[in-house]
C-alpha positions in Angstrom: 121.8 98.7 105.3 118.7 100.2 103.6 115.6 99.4 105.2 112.7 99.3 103.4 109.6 101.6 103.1 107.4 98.6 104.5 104.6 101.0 106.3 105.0 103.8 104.1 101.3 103.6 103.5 100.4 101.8 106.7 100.1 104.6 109.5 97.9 102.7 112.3 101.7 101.5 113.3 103.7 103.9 116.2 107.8 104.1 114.9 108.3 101.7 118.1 106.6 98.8 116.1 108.2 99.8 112.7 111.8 99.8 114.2 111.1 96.7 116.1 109.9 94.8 113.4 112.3 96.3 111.1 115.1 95.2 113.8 113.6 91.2 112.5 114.4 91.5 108.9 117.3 90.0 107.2 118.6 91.7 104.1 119.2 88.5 101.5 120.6 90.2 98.5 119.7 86.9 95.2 120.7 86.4 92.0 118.6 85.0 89.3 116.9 81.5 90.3 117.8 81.7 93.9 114.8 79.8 95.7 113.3 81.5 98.1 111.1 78.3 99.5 111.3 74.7 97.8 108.7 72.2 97.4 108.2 69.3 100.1 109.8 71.9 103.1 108.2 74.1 105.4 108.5 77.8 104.7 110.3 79.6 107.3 110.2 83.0 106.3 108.1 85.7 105.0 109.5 87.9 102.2 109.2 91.5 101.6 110.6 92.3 97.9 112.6 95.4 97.7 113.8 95.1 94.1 113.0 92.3 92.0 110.5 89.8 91.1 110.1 86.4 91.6 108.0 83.8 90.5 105.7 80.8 92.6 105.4 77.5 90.5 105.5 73.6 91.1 106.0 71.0 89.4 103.5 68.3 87.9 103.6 65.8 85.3 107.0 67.0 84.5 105.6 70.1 83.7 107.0 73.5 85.4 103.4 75.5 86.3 103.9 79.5 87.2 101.1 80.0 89.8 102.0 84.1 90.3 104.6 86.1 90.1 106.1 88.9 92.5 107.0 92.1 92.1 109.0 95.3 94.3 106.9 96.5 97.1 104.8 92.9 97.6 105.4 90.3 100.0 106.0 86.4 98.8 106.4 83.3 100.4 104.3 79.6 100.2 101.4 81.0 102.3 100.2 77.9 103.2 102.7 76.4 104.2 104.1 79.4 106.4 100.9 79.2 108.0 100.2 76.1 108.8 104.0 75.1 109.2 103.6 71.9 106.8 105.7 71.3 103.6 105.5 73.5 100.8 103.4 72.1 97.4 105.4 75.2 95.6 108.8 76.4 95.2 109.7 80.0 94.6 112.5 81.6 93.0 113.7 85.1 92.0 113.4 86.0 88.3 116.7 88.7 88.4 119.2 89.7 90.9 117.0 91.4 93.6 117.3 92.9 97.2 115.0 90.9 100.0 113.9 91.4 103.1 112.9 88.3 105.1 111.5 87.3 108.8 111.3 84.0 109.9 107.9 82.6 111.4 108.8 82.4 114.7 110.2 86.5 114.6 106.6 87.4 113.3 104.9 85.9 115.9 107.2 87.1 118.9 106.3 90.7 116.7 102.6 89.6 117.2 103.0 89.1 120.8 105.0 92.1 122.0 103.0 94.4 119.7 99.0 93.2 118.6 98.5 96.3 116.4 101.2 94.2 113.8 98.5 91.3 113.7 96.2 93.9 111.9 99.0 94.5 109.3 99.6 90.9 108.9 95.7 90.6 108.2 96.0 93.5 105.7 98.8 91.5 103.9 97.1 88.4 103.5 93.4 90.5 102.6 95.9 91.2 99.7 97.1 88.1 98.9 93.7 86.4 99.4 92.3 88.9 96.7 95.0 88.4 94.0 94.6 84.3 94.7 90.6 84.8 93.8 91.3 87.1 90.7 93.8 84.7 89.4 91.5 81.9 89.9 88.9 84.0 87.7 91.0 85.0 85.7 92.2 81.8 84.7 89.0 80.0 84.4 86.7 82.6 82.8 88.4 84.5 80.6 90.0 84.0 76.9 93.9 83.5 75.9 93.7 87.4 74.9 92.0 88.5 78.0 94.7 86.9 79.9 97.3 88.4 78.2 95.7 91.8 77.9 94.9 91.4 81.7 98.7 90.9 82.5 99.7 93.6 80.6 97.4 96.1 82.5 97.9 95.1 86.0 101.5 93.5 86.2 103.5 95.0 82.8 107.0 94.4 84.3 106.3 90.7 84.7 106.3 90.9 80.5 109.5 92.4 80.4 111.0 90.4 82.9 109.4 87.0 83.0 110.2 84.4 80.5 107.9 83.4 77.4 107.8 79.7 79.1 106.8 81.4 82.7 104.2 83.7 81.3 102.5 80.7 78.8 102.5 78.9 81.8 100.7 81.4 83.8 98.5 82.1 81.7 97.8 78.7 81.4 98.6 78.5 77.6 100.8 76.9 75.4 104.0 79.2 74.3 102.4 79.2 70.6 99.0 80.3 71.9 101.1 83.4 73.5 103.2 83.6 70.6 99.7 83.9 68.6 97.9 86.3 71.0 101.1 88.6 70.7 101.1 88.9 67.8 97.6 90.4 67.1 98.0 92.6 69.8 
């Protein structure tokens, strides 16, 4: 099994920690739409995504909404839910065949526990996450159809070539013609 490069740029960890906590993970190799956490349950794990993407979205109105999508090298789950251990508002699925790592709730914390230094990392994670949640919200509320778009295209290019039209109008929080009109005076 291939571990993944999870500290590659973390070095405040000693190999002890890495191996222990990489002795936690479960490889889950997914095809396309596997779901990774579902709506209304508690999320057990925490993923690391090795290859891949997946995509965070829930459902309202009858309407499928793409909250963020995931990418190699980032971790995913329903944050809120994994932390406060109630159910899930979102689901997540994978948006190709992709390698996983996951470890469940209750393997983090014994990590936390037998080695504090790994709370630090945890913190750095969700700093992450925390900052890509505030962007999005900005990004969503103060900026034009074209911004948007442009915006995903500089920071997160794969998601265009591997995200649906449907997910990314969604997203973006636009109609698939408004995309469809925005690409095409790009």
């Amino acid at each position: 099994m291939t571990k993944p490069t999870l500290f590659e740029n973390i070095t405040e960890v000693s190999e002890d920690v890495r191996n222990f906590f990489i002795s936690k993970l479960e490889e889950i190799q997914a095809e396309k739409g596997y779901k990774l956490e579902t709506a209304g349950e508690v999320s057990k794990y925490l993923y690391y995504i090795a290859e891949g993407s997946a995509r965070s979205f829930y459902i309202r109105e009858n309407r499928d909404i793409t909250v963020s999508f995931s990418l190699e090298g980032e971790f995913v789950t329903a944050m809120h839910s994994f932390i406060t251990r109630s159910p899930s508002y979102e689901t997540i699925e994978t948006l190709e065949k992709s390698l996983l790592y996951r470890i469940s709730y209750n393997d983090l914390q014994e990590c936390f526990k037998k080695f504090p230094d790994l709370e630090r990392v945890y913190r750095m994670i969700l700093e992450k996450y925390y900052i890509a949640l505030e962007e999005q919200m900005i990004f969503s509320k103060f900026k034009s159809a074209r911004e948007r778009y442009l915006e995903l295209m500089e920071k997160k290019p794969k998601i265009i070539q591997r995200a649906s039209v449907g997910h990314i109008a969604s997203f973006l929080d636009m109609t698939i013609e408004t995309l469809s009109r925005v690409r095409a005076k790009i």
